[in-house]
N, C-alpha and C positions, 0 to 999 in steps of 0.2 A: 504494500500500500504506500499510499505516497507521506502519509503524513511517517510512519515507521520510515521507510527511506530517507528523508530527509534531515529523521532525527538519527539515525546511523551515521548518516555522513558527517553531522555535526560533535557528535561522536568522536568520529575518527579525527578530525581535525580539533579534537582537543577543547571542542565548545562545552561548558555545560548547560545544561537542559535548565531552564526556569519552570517557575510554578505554571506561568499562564500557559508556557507548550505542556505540559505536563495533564494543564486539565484539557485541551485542545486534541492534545493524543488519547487521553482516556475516553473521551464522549465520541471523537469517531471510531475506536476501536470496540465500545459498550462495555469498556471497565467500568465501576465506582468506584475503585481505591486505588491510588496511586501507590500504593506501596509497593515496592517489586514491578514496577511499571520496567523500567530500564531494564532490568534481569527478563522483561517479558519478550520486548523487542527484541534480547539477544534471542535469546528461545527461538520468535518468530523467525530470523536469520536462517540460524543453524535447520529446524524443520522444513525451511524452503529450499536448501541448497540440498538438503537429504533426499527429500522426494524427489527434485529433478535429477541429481545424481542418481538413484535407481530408476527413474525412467527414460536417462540416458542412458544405462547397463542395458536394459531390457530393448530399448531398439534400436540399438546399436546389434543386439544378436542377428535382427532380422536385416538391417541395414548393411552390414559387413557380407551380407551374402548376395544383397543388389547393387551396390557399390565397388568397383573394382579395385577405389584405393581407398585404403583406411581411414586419412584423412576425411576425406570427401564422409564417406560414412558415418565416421563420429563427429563431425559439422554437423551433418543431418540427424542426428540422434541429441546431439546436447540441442538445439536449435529449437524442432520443436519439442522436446521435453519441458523447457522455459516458457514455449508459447502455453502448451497443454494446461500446465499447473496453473498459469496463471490468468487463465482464459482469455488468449488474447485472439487465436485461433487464424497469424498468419502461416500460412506454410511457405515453405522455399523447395519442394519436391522438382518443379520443373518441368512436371510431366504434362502441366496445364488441364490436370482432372483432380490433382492435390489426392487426397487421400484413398477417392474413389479406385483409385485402382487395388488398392488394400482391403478390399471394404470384408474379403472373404479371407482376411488373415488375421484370426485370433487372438493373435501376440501384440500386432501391430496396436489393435481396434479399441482390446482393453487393456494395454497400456498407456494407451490416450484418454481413453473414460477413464480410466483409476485415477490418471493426475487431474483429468478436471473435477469430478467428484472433491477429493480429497483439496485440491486448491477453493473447489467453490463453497465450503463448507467451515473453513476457517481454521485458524491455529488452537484459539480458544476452548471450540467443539471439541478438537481433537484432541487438546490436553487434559480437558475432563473427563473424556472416554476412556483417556489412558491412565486417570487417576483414581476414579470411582470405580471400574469396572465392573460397574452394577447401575442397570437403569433405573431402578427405582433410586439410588444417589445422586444421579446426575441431577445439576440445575436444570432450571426450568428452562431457559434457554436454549441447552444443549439439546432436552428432549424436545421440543418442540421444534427445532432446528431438523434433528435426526428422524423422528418422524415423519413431519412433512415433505423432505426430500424423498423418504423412502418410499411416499406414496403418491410422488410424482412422479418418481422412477419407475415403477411397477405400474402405476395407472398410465403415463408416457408410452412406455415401451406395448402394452396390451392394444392399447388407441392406437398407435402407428402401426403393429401388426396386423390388427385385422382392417385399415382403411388402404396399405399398400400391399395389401398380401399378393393381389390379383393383378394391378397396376405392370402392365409390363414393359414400363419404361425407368420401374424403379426396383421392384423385387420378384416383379411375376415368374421371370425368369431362374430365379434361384434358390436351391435345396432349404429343406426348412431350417436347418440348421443357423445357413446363413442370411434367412431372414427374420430370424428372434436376435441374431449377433446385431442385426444393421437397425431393428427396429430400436433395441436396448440401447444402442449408443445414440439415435438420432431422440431419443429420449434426456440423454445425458447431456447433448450437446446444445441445445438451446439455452439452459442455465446462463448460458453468455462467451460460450467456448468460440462456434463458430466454426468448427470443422463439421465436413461430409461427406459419408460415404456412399450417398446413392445423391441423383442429381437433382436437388432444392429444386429448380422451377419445373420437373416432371411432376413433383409430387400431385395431390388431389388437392381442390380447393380446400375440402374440409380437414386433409392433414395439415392445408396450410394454417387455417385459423385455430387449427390445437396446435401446432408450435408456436405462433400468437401469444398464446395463455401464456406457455412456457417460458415462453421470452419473456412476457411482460413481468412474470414473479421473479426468472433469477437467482441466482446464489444468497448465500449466508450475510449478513452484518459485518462486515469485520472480516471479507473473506476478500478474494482478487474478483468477485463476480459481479455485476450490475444486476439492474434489474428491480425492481420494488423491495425487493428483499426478501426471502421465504420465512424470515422471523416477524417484519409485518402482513404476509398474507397468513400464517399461523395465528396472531393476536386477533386477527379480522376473523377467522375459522372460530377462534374459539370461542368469539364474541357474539359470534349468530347463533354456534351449537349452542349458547349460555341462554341467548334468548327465546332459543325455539322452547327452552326445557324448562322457560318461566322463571329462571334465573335474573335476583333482581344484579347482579355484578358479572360481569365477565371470568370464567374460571376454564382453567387446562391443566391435566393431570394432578387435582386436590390442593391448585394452588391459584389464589384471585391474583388477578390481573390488575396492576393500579390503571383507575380512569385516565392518569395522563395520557399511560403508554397506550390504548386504545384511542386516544381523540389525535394521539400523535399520526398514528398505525393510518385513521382515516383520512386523515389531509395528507398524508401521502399519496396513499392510494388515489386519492380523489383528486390533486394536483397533479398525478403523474396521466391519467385518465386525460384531464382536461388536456395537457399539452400534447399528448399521443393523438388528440380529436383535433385538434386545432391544427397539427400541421399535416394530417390526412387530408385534412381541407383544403389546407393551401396548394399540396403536391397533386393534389388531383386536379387543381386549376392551371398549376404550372406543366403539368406534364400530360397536358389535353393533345398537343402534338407531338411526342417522342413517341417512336416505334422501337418496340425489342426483340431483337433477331435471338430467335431459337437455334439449337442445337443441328435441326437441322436444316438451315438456313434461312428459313422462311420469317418473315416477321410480322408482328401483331402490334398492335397499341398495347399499351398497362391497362390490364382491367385493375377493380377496384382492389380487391384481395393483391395484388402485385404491390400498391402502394403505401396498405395497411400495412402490409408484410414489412417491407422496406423501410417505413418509420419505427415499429416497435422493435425490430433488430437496432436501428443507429439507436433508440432509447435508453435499450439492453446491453448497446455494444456489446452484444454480438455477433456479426459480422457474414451471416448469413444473408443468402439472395437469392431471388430466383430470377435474377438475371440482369432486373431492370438499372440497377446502379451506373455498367457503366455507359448507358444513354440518356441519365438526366441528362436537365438543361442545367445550366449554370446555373440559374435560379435554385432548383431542385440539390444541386449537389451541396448550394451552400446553406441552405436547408436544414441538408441533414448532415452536415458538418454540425451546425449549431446543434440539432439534437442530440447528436452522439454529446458533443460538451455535456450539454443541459444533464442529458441521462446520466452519464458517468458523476457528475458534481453535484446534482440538482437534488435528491434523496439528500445525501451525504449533507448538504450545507443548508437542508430544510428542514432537518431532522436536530442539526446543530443549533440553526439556530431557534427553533421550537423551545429549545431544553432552555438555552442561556435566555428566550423574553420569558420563560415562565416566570411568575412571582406569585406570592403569595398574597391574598385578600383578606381584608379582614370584617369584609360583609359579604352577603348574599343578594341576589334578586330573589322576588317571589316569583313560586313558581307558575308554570301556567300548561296549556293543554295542547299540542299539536295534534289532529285529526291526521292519521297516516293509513298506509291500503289500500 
């Protein structure tokens, strides 16, 4: 992350950390106590350079055997191993089909899901999972974190199997095997990764608008992932299951939720909504005349889902497409230049500064009755 980054470097050059960076690193990271902050960042360091070190080992095995020289190979192994973990999801393959040609090798496919999982999920998560080793210990955070990914993951992977099973521009073609392998990762890879192994604009409209979803929730708090966050789509989850079940407070796994952190959870959500509407709107007026050449040569206008598409990926930074990117207009691409910004800072510095205008009242309004339904 950039704020850990920044404060490593200052670090190394021998700066020390004041209190105000200190509360600045804690609120984007979702610490409360400062204490052991510094020992946390090293942590976070040492855990990044680990995991892409082993998923540099791991496709470097397969890379050393498509590569004729070692170098070249372990380029390509350390290179995206960095991208993977950190979901950043450029590749440098060269093949000009990026992963897709990998899509039925094993090693390859989830050695890339394993570092984006484990990258979009956070240091925090994973330091509680290795401290508690018991779900019922873990904080609330962690399980709600672990959960909801897990049943993105399995609910992702299920929805994309059976809307491309048939699709034979995408899996129709290939053994079952390697269509629960390509489903399970094209599940994993909207969190905000951006790699793919079967070809994004083949897909179906409607796989398009559930990677949509996917993209718009995103990785962990505190992780390398964009996205709304799956720890405020879990507060928002737990806050409807609270209400359906007549619950007068918000509650997730025997533990209430403070009203902040649901009113915060909402104006996220509801602010990241609004900007995702509003620049669907404008790219569909901007890009009334650009045409996108397909695969196999022919070309069409963007229909609407092409442009949805295409704003909630720069949102997510993400980095998924299904094709239409490089035929914006100018208008269009500076666009969603601004939205990737927005997306990648826009959570992060609205959630911050939520926290720092809260203050405390020392009266109330009376209340009164909204009619909803």
């Amino acid at each position: 992350g950039f704020m850990s980054s920044a404060t490593l470097l200052l670090l190394a050059f021998g700066r020390s950390v004041g209190l105000r960076e200190k509360l600045v690193i804690a609120e984007s990271m979702g610490v409360e106590k400062l204490g052991g902050l510094l020992q946390l960042l090293l942590g976070i360091a040492f855990f990044s350079l680990t995991c892409e070190g082993i998923g540099a080992v791991l496709l470097y095995i397969r890379f050393s055997q498509v590569y004729a020289s070692p170098g070249t190979a372990l380029w390509q192994s350390i290179f995206h191993a960095v991208s993977a973990f950190n979901n950043c999801g450029l590749d440098v393959l060269g093949t000009g089909a990026g992963f897709e040609s990998y899509h039925a090798d094993a090693l390859v496919v989830l050695t890339i899901a394993g570092l984006i999982i484990v990258g979009g999920i956070s240091f925090l998560v994973v330091w509680d999972i290795f401290k508690k080793r018991s779900f019922s210990k873990l904080t609330l955070d962690t399980k709600v974190v672990v959960v909801v990914t897990a049943i993105l993951l399995i609910l992702g992977t299920g929805v994309l199997l059976a809307t491309e099973y048939s699709n034979q521009q995408t899996m129709g073609g290939m053994p079952v095997s390697h269509k629960v392998l390509d489903a399970f990762f094209h599940a994993v890879s909207p969190r905000t990764a951006g790699f793919n192994v079967i070809h994004v604009g083949s897909m179906a409209a409607y796989s398009l608008f559930f990677t949509i979803m996917l993209m718009f929730i995103g990785g962990a708090s505190g992780s390398t992932a964009g996205g709304i966050k799956v720890n405020t789509f879990g507060v928002l989850l737990g806050t409807v299951w609270s209400s359906l079940r007549g619950r007068e407070h918000a509650e997730a796994f025997s533990r209430e939720m403070r009203p902040q952190l649901v009113h915060r959870s909402l104006a996220i959500a509801l602010l990241s909504l609004g900007l995702v509407g509003v620049v669907t709107l404008v790219l569909t007026i901007t890009e009334t005349s650009s045409a996108m050449v397909l695969r196999d040569g022919t070309q069409r206008s963007p229909e609407f889902i092409d442009v949805l598409f295409e704003t909630v990926s720069a949102f997510g930074t993400v980095g998924l497409s299904t094709g239409l990117t490089p035929f914006l207009s100018l208008a269009g691409k500076l666009i969603i230049v601004g939205t990737m910004f927005a997306g990648r800072l826009g959570p992060l510095t609205l959630a911050l500064s939520l926290v720092q205008a809260q203050r405390t009242t020392e009266y109330r309004y009376p209340q009164d009755q909204v009619r909803i339904g």
